[in-house]
C-alpha positions in Angstrom: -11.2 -3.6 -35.7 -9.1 -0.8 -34.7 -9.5 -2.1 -31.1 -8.3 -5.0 -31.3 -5.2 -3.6 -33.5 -4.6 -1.4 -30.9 -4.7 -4.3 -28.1 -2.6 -6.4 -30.0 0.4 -4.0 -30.2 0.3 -3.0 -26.6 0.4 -7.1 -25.8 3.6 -7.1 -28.0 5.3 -4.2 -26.6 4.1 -5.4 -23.1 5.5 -8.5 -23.7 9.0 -7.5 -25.9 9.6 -4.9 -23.0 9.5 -7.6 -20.3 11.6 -10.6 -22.8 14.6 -7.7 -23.0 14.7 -6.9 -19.4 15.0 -10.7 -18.0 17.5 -10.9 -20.9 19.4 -7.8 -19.2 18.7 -8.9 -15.2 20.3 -11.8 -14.0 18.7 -12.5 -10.7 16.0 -12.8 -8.0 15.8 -9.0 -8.1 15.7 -9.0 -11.7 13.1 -11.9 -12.3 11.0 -10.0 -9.6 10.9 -6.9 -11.6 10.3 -8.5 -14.9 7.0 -10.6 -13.2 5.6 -7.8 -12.1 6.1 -5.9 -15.5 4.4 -8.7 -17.1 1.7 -8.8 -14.6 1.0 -5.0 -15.3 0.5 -5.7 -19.2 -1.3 -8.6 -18.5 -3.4 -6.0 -16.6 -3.4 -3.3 -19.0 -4.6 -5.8 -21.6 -7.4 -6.6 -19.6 -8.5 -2.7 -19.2 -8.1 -2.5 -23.3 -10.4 -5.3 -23.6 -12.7 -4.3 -21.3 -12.7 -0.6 -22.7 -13.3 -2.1 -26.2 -16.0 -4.5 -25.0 -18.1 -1.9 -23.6 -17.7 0.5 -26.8 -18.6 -2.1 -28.8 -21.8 -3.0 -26.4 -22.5 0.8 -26.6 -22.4 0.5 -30.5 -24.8 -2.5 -30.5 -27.2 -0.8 -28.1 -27.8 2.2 -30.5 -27.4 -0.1 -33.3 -30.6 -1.7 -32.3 -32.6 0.2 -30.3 -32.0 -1.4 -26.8 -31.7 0.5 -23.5 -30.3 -0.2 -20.8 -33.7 0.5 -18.8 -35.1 -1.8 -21.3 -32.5 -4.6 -19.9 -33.2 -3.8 -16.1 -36.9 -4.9 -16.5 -36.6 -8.5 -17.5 
């Protein structure tokens, strides 16, 4: 739960960071810089997902019992 609050708040601040710069740069340059700002939330959202679906695979895995050996076998 706590992961997916803190996901949620970096995709807003990721997302209100790039709405006020292309409010504030007018502009090829400006448009440019505010893609790849969004592209790089868009990217550290990914990460925080991906970090919060392996913790919570880690959590089912001792939850019940499973290896990972266990997995490699079938």
């Amino acid at each position: 739960m706590g992961i997916g609050v803190a996901i949620g708040v970096i995709a807003f601040r990721k997302v209100t960071e790039v709405q006020a710069s292309m409010q504030s740069t007018l502009g090829p340059e400006g448009l440019n810089r505010s893609v790849n700002r969004l592209a790089d939330g868009v990217y550290d959202f990914a990460d925080a997902v991906r970090a919060g679906m392996r913790e919570r695979e880690t959590d089912l895995r001792s939850a019940l019992g499973v290896e990972s050996a266990d997995l490699v076998r079938r």
